[in-house]
C-alpha positions in Angstrom: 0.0 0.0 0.0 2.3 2.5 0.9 5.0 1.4 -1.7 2.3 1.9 -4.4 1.7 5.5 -2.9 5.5 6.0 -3.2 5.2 4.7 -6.7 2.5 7.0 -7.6 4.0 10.0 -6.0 7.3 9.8 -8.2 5.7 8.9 -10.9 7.3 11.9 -13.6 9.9 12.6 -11.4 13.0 12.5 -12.3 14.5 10.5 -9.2 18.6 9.6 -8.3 21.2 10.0 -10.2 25.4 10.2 -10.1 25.4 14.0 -9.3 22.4 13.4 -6.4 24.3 10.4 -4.8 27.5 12.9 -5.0 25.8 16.0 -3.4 24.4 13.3 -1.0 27.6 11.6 -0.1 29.2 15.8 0.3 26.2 16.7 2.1 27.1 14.0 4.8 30.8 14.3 4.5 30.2 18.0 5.8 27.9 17.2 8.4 30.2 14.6 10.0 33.2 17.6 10.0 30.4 19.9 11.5 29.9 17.7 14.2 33.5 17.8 15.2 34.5 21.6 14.3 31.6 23.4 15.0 32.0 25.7 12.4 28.1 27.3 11.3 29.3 27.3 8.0 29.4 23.9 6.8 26.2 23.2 8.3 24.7 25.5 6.2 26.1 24.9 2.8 25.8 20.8 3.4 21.8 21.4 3.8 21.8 23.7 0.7 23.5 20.6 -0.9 21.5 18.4 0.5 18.5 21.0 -0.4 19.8 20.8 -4.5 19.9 17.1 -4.1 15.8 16.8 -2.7 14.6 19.5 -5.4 16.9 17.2 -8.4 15.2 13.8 -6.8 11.7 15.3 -6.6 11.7 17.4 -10.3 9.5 16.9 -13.2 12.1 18.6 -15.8 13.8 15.5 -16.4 15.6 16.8 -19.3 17.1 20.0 -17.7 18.2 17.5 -14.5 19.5 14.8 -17.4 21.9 18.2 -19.0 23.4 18.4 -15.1 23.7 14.8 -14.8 25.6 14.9 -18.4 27.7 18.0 -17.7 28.7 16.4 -13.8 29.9 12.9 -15.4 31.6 14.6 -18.4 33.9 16.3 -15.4 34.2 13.6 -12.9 34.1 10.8 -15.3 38.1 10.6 -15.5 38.7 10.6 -12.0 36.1 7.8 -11.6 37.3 5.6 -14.4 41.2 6.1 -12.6 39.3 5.2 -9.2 37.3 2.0 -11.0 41.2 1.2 -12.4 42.5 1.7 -9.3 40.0 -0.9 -7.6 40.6 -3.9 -10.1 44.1 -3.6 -10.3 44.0 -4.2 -6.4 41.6 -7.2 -6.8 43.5 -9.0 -9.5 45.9 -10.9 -7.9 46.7 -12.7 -11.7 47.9 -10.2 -13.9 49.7 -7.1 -13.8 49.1 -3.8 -15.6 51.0 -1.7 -17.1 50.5 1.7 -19.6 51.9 1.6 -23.1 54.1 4.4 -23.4 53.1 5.9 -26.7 49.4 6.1 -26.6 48.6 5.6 -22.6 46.5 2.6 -22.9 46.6 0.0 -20.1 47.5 -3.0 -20.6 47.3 -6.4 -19.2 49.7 -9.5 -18.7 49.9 -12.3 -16.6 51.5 -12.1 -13.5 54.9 -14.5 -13.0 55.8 -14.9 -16.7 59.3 -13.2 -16.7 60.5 -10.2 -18.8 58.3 -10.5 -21.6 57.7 -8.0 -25.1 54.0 -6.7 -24.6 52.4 -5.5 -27.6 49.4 -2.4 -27.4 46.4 -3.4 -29.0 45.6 0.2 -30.1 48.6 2.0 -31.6 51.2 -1.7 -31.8 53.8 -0.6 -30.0 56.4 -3.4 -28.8 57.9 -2.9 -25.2 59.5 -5.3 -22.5 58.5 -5.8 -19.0 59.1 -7.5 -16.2 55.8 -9.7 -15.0 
C-alpha cells in the first residue's frame, strides 16, 4: 500500500542520479566535520546541498536534471574511471598492468611470466617488461 503510494508519487519525477548520490555523499561528509569543528558554515552549505539534491530527486524537468547529470559525469568521469582502475588492479591478484608508453592505454599481462615484449592493442607498439 504504501510502496504503491510512493510509486505514484514519483511517478514523472526525475529521481537519483550520479550527481544526487554525489551532493548526498558531500552533504554528509560536511555534516560529520560539522559535528566535530563546529563551524556554522558547513552546516549550512551541506543542507543547501543536500537541499539541491531533494529539489533534483523530486523534479519533473527531467531533461534539464539529465543536461546536469551529463555535464557532472563529463567532469568527474576521468577521475572515476582512474578510481574503478585503481580498484581492479588491487583485486586482480593474476595479472599485472601496465600503460603503453606511446598512446597511454593500459595494458594487461599475466603475473609470473618473466620479462616478456608486450604489444598495445591500439597503436602496436612493442615494449619489454618485467611480470
Amino acid at each position: 500500500m504504501i510502496r504503491n503510494a510512493i510509486q505514484r508519487f514519483m511517478y514523472g519525477r526525475y529521481g537519483n542520479d550520479q550527481l544526487n548520490l554525489f551532493l548526498m555523499g558531500l552533504y554528509l561528509l560536511l555534516y560529520l566535520v560539522f559535528m566535530f569543528v563546529r563551524l556554522e558554515l558547513l552546516y549550512w552549505v551541506g543542507f543547501l546541498l543536500l537541499a539541491a539534491a531533494l529539489f533534483r530527486l523530486l523534479s519533473r524537468n527531467i531533461e534539464r536534471r539529465q543536461q546536469e547529470n551529463a555535464r557532472f559525469m563529463r567532469a568527474a568521469g576521468p577521475f572515476l574511471s582512474w578510481l574503478h582502475l585503481r580498484r581492479t588492479i588491487r583485486r586482480d591478484k593474476e595479472h599485472v598492468y601496465f600503460k603503453c608508453p606511446s598512446c597511454g592505454q593500459q595494458l594487461r599481462v599475466p603475473r609470473g611470466k618473466g620479462k616478456i615484449t608486450v604489444t598495445c592493442r591500439s597503436c602496436g607498439a612493442s615494449f619489454e617488461e618485467k611480470s
